[in-house]
N, C-alpha and C positions, 0 to 999 in steps of 0.2 A: 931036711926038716919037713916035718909032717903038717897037715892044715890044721890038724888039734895042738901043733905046738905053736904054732902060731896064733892062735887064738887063744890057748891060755896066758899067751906072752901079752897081749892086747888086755886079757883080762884081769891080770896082775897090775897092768899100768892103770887100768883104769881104777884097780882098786885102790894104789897107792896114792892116787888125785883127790879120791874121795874121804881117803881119811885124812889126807893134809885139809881136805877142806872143812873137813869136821874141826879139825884143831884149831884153824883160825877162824872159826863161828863160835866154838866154846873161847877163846882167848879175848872175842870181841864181847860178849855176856860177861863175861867176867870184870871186863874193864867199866863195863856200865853200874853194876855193882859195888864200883867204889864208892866212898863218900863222898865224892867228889861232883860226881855225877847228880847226887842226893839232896843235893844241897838246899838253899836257903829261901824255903818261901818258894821254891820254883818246881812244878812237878817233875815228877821223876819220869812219868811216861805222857810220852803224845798222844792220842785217841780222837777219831774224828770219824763218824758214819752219818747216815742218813735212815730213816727209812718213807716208805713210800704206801700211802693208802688212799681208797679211790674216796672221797668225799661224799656228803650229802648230797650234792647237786651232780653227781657223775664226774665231778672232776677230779685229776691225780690230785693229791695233798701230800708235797714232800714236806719232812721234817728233820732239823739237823740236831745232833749232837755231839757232845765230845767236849773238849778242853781247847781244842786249836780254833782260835778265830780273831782274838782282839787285841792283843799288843805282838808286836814282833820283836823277834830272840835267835838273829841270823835273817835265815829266809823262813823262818816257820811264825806264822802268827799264834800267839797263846794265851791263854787267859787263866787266871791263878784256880779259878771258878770250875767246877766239872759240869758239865750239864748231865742230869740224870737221864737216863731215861726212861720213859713214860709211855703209859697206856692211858687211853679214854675211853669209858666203854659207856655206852648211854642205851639205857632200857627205858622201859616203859614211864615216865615221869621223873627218873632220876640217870644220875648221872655218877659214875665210879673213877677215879682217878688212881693208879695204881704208880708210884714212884718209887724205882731204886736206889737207894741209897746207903750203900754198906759203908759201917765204918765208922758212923757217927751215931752220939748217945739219942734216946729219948728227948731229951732236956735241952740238946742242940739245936730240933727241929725249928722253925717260925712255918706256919701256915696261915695266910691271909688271903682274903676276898678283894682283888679289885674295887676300885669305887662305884666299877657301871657292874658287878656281880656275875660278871663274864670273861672273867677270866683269875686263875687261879694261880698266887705266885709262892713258890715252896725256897726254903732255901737252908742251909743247916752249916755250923761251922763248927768240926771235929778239933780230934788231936790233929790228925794228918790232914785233914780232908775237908773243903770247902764247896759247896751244892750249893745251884743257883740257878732257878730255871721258874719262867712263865709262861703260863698255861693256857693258850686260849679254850674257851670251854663253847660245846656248840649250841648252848641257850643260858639265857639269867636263870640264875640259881638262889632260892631262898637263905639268907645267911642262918638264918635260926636254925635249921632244919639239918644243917652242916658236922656228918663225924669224923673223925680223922684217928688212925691207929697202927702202930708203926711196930713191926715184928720179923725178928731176922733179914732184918736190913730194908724191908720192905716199908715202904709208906702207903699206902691206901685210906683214901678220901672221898666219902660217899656222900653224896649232894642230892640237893630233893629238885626238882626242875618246877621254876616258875608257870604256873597254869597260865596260858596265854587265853584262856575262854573266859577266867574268871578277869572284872576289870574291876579294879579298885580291888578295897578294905572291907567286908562286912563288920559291921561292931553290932556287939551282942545286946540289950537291952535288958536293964535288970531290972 
């Protein structure tokens, strides 16, 4: 026996490993796929990230998301809730909030202002699908000034940022 038969011999076994291991990676997706799995009120999928931006003041600012965190279902903590997730982007005087949320209507959306006007809570309750997430935002925000518009899943909420130089109300005099 020659060292290329021996090594096709090694290469054959190893292929036969690899498609038994394919077999039972499609047999486990499959069983996930039942109704079973689907069921009642309880998501079908786990999802849980983070991401990580340096702050205003130089510091890291981690932020979580996902569905996994608040009741537990075995050993996995879960919440019926997805959290979306979100962008902030803050220009010159205003402030952009961009949120994902595929899946639910127009008309499912709620958008509200916090009571201190710093912070922004979105939440939307579909066919499938329930979003629920609070926003801290990085300055008070005028409520009147506030547009919100929601396009191929996307939510974006454009905020006017309270002028800190101006103090008080001017009223007009007529």
């Amino acid at each position: 026996m020659s060292v290329f038969d021996e090594f096709d011999r090694i290469m054959k076994r190893w292929q036969r490993f690899f498609e038994e291991l394919e077999r039972q990676i499609d047999e486990e997706f499959q069983r996930f796929a039942e109704p079973r799995y689907q069921g009642r009120g309880k998501p079908r999928f786990y999802y849980y990230g983070f991401e990580i931006t340096m702050g205003p003041d130089g510091k890291p600012v981690v932020r979580e998301f996902g569905n996994v965190k608040s009741r537990r279902e075995g050993s996995i903590e879960v919440v019926d809730e997805i959290e979306p997730l979100t962008d902030v982007v803050e220009d010159e005087g205003k402030i952009k909030v961009v949120v994902e949320m595929p899946g639910v209507d127009k008309d499912d959306i709620k958008v509200r202002l916090g009571d201190d006007n710093r912070t922004l809570v979105v939440s939307a309750v579909g066919k499938d699908r329930k979003y629920y997430k609070e926003i801290p935002l990085p300055g008070e925000v005028l409520p009147d000034k506030t547009k919100a518009s929601y396009r191929n899943g996307v939510l974006v909420v454009e905020l006017e940022k309270k002028d800190k130089s101006k103090k008080g109300f001017e009223i007009k005099v007529e």
